[in-house]
N, C-alpha and C positions, 0 to 999 in steps of 0.2 A: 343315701349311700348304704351298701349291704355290710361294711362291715362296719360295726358300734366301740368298740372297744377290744382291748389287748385281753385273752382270757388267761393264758400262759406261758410260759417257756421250759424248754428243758434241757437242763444243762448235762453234761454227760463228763461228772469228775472222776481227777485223778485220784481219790481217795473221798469217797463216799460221806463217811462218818466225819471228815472233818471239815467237808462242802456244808453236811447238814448242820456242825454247829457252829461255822460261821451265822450261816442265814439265822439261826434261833438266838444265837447270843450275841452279836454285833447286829443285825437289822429287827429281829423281837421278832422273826415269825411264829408261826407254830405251826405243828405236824397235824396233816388232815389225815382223815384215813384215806386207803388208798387201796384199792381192786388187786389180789394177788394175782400179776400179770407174768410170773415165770420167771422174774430176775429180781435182783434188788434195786430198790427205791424208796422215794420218801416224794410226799406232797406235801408242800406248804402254804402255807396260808396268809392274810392278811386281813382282820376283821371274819368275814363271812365267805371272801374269797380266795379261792383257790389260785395262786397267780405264780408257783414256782413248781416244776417235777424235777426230781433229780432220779438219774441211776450211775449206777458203776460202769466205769471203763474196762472194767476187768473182763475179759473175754464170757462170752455167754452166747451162747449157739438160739434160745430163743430170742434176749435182745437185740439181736441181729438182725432176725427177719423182724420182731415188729418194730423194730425202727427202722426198718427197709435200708439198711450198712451193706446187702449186698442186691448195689447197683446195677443195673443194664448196663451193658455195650460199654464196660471198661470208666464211667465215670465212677471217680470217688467223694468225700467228705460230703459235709453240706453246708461248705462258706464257713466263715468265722463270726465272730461275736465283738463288734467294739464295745459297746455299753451297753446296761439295762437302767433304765430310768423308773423309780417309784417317785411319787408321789409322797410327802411326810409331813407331820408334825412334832410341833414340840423340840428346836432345833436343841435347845440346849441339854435337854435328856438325851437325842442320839446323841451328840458330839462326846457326853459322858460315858455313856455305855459303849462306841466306839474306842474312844480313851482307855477304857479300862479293860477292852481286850487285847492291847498295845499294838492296833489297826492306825497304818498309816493313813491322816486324812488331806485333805485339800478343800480348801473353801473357795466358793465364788459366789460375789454379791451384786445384783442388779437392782440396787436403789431406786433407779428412773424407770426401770421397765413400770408397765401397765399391768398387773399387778407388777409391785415388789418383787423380789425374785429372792433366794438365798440358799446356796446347794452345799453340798459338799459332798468330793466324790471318793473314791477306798477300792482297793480293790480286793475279792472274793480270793481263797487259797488257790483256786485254778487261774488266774491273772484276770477275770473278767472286771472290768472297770466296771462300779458301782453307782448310779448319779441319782443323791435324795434331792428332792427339788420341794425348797417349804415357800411356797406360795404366798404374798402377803406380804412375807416377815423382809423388814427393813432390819438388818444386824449393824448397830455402830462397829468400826472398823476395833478400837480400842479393846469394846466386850470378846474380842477374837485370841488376842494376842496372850499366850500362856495356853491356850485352848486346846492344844494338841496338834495345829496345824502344822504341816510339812511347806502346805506353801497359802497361801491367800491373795486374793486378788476382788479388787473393783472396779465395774465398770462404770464410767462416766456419761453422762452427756453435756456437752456445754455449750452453751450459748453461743451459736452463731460458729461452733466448730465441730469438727468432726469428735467422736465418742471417741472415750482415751481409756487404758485399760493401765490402772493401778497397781503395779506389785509391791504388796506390804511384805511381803518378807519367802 
């Protein structure tokens, strides 16, 4: 298959500076450098990887053309964004450092899946839903509750029925 992996995305927020410290202070990126390309932006990072660009919505006559904003033959935007999925570790440091930048969260836990499953998802100051996915981790429903969660939920499977989906709260 030709393509391997997701290398980035970019998000184009209503307010720049306060895109950039969501992503640094609620998900722990940090700032890569980045090619002064004519408008404002920020790269971030994850580890070694580059996997988030941002610029500003704010009118800019070069971000236009290189992000090709003006389209052929009268099409506009380019689609919307439901989620962005990372990959994480370490659930109980996010859930903290989310918590403490008074980020709404939502947890979901897949006990049964093959691995474990355990997310919780938030959303970024431009409404993009965020979905951390920690791979492995069995979370007891109990260790949840006081957590900061907005909602929680599990999913089941049982014996001889169909998979039931739990709201704790």
């Amino acid at each position: 298959m030709p393509i391997t992996e997701l290398n980035h995305f970019l998000l184009v927020a209503k307010n720049l500076e306060r895109t950039k410290k969501f992503y640094e202070n609620v998900l722990g990126l940090q700032i890569a450098e980045r090619p002064d390309f004519g408008f404002p932006g920020y790269w971030l990072k994850a580890g070694d990887g580059i996997c988030v660009h941002l610029a500003s919505q704010d009118p800019n006559k070069i971000r236009a053309q290189f992000l090709l904003k003006k389209h052929p033959r009268g099409t506009k935007g380019s689609g919307s964004v439901d989620h962005i999925a990372f990959l994480a570790q370490n659930p109980g440091e996010v859930r903290q450092r989310i918590q403490s930048n008074k980020i709404e969260m939502h947890f979901r836990s897949f006990p049964d899946a093959k691995p474990p499953l355990f997310q919780i998802f938030l959303k970024d100051p431009d409404d993009v839903t965020i979905e951390l996915n920690f791979l492995g981790e069995r979370i007891d429903e109990t260790e949840r509750k006081g957590k900061g969660s907005a909602s929680a939920m599990t999913l089941r499977k049982s014996p001889g029925k169909k998979t039931k989906i739990a709201q704790e709260n």
